[in-house]
C-alpha positions in Angstrom: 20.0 -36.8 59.3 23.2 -34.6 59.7 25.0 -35.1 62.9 28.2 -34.5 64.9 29.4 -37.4 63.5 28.5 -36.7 59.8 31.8 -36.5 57.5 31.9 -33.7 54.8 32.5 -34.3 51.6 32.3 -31.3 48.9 32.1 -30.5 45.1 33.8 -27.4 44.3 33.8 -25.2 41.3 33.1 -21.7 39.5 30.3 -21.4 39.0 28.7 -24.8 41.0 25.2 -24.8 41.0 24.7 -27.0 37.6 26.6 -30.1 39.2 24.2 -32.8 40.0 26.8 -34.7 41.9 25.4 -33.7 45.1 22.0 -35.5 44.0 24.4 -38.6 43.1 26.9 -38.6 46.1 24.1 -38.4 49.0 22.1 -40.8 47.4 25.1 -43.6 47.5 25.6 -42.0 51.6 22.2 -42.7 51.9 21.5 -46.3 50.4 24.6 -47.8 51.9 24.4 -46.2 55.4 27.3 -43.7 54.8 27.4 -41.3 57.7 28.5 -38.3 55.2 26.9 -35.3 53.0 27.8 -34.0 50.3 27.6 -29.6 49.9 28.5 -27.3 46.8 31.0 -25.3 47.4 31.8 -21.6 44.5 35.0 -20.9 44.8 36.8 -18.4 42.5 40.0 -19.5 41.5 41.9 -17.3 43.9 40.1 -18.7 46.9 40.2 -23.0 45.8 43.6 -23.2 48.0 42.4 -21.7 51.1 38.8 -23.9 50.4 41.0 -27.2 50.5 42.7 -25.8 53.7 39.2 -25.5 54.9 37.8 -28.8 53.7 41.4 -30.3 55.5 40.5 -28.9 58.8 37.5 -30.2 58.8 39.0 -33.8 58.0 36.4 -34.0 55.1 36.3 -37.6 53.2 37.1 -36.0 49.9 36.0 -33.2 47.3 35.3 -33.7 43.8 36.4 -30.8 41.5 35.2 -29.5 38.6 35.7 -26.5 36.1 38.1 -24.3 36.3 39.9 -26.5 39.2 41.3 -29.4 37.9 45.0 -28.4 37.2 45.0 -26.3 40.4 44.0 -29.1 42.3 46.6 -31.4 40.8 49.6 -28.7 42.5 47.8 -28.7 46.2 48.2 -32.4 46.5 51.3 -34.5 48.2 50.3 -37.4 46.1 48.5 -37.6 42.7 47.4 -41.2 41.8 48.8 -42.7 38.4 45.6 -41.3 36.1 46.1 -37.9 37.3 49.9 -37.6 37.0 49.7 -38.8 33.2 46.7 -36.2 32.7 47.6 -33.5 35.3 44.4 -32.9 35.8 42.0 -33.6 39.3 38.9 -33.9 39.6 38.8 -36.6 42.5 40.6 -35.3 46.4 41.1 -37.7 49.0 42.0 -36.3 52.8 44.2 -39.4 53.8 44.9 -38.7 56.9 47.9 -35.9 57.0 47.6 -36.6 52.8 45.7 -34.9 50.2 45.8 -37.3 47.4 44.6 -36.6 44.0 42.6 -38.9 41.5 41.7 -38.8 37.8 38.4 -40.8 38.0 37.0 -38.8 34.7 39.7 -41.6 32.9 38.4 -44.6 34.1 34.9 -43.8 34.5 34.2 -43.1 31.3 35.5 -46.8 30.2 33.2 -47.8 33.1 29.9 -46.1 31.0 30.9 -47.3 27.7 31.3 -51.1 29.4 28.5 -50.7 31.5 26.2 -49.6 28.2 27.7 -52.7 26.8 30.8 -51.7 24.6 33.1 -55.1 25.4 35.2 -54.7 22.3 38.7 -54.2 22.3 42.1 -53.4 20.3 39.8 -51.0 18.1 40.2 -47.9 17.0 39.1 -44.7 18.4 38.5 -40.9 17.3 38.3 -37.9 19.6 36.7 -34.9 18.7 38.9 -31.8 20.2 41.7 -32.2 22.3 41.2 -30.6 25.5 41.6 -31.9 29.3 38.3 -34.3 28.8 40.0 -35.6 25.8 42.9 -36.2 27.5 41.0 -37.9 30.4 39.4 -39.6 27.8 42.7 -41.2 25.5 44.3 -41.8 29.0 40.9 -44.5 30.0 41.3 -45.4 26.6 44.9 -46.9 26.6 44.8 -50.3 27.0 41.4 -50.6 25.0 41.8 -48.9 21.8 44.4 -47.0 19.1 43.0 -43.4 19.4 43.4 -40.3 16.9 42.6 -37.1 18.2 41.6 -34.4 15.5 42.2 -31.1 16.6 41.7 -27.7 15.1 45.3 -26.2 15.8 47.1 -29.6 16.1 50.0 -27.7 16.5 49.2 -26.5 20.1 48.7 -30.1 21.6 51.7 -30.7 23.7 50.2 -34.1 25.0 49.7 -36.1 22.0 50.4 -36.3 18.6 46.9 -34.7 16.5 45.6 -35.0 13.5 44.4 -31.8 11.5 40.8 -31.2 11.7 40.0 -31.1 7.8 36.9 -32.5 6.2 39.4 -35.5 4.1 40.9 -36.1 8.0 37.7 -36.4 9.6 36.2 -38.6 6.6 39.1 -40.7 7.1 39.3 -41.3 10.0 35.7 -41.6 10.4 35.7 -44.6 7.7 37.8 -47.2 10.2 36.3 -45.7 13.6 35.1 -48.1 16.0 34.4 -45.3 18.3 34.0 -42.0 17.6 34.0 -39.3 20.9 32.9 -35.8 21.1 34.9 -34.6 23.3 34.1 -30.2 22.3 32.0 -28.5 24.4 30.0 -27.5 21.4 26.7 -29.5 23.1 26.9 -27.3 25.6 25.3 -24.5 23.2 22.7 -25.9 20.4 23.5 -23.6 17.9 27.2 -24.6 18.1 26.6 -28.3 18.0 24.6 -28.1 14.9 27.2 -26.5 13.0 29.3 -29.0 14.5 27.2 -31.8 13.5 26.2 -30.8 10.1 30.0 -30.5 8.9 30.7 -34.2 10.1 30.9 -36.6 7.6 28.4 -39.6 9.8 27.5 -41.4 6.9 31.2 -42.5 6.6 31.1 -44.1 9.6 31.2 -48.5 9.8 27.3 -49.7 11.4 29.2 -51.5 13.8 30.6 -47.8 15.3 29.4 -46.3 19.0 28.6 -42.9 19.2 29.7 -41.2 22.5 29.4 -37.6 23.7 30.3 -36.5 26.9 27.1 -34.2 27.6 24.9 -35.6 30.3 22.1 -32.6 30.6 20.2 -33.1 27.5 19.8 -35.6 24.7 23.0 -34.0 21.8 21.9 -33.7 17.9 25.0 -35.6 17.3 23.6 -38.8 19.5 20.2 -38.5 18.0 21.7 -38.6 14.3 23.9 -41.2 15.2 20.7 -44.0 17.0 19.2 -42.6 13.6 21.6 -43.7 11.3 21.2 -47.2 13.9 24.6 -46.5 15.7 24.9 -47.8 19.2 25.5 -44.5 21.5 26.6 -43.2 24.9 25.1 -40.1 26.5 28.0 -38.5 29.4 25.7 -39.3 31.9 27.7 -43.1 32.4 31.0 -41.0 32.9 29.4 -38.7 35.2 27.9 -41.9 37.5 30.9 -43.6 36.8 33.4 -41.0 37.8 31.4 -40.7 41.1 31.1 -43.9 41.7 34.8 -44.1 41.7 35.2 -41.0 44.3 32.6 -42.9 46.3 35.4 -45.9 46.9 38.2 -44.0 47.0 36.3 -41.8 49.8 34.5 -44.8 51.6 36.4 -47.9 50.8 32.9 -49.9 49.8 31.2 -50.8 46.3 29.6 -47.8 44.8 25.8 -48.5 45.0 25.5 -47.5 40.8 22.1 -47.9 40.2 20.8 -45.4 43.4 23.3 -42.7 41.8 22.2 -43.4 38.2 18.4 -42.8 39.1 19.4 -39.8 41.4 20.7 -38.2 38.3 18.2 -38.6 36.3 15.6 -37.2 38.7 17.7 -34.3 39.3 17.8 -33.8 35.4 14.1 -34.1 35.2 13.9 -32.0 38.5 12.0 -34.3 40.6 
């Protein structure tokens, strides 16, 4: 029940109406007594500032962010925490008191999914597909776990990190001593460009012992269905997308993040029950 005394919290992007983490963030208020709701807020770029002004009026607990927000969000704050200075990206605010504080928790939750789904190796070597921001977010959780190449298809335009050209002989390659291997493209976002995606990669080359990770959480991906074929261990982007949240839920609230009430809130509001 939404009272005077309910805090505000918000998820803000262009367009909004695809995020699930309103099913995910009122689900934690809920099981653990939160007084607080979560709302969607669309906000075209050239209205995000005066939206955070809003949401800082209203002393809101937080705002998550999401596409095309994230390096906008990063300039509003007066502090960014360590994750989201080294990525310059946000995707996590805080209201702290008079501060707005900016998080990365895309980083860190994503190690949180592959642990969770039981990946408890270390000092192994991982391969990113594309290096965009969730790449980034992705090498930056990855740091103190793993050596990570990053194949890119104009390596020569990725000012954060040193990539590898995106050749069939790199891929192969790299592929052959891959402990994990992360598609990090938006290419499961549209079947037809995943397939050609998929078809070109080289997944017999890969070691048994190597996970399979995308970073698509709304349907099952060809690439993680030939991978569990081929008897590779996978991870679907539904742990980052708990994760992440469950990390703006402790920032926001200070308490444990009830996981398994937000992981089953997700999946019902992917089966839309």
């Amino acid at each position: 029940m939404i009272t005077g005394a309910t805090r505000l919290s918000a998820v803000i992007g262009w367009p909004v109406a695809h995020s699930r983490s309103p099913h995910m963030l009122n689900a934690a208020f809920a099981v653990s007594g939160t007084d607080a709701v979560m709302v969607p807020i669309a906000a075209r770029p050239e209205r995000f500032a005066g939206v955070i002004s809003g949401l800082r009026a209203m002393s809101a607990i937080g705002a998550s962010v999401t596409v095309p927000h994230k390096l906008t969000a990063a300039a509003l704050c007066d502090q960014l925490a360590p994750a989201a200075r080294e990525t310059g990206a946000v995707n996590c605010l805080h209201f702290d008191g008079d501060r707005l504080v900016g998080h990365n928790t895309d980083a860190p939750g994503f190690v949180d999914g592959l642990i969770a789904a039981g990946f408890a190796r270390r000092d192994v070597r991982a391969v990113l597909l594309g290096a965009g921001g969730a790449a980034r977010a992705v090498a930056y959780g990855l740091r103190e776990h793993a050596t990570v190449e990053v194949l890119a298809r104009a390596p020569d335009r990725v000012l954060w990190t040193k990539a590898t050209p995106w050749t069939p002989d790199a891929v192969a390659a790299a592929f052959a001593h891959a402990d994990l291997v992360v598609d990090c493209t938006p290419a499961g976002l549209a079947e037809h460009d995943e397939r050609t995606l998929v078809d070109a990669l080289p997944l017999h080359a890969l070691p048994a012992s190597c996970w399979v990770a995308t970073l698509i959480y709304h349907r099952a991906t060809l690439l993680v269905e030939r991978a569990r074929e081929r008897g590779h261990s996978t991870v679907d982007g539904r742990a980052m997308l708990v994760h992440q949240g469950a990390r703006a839920f402790t920032i926001w609230t200070g308490a444990p993040a009830p996981i398994d009430a937000m992981a089953r809130a997700l999946d019902d509001a992917l089966r839309g029950t």
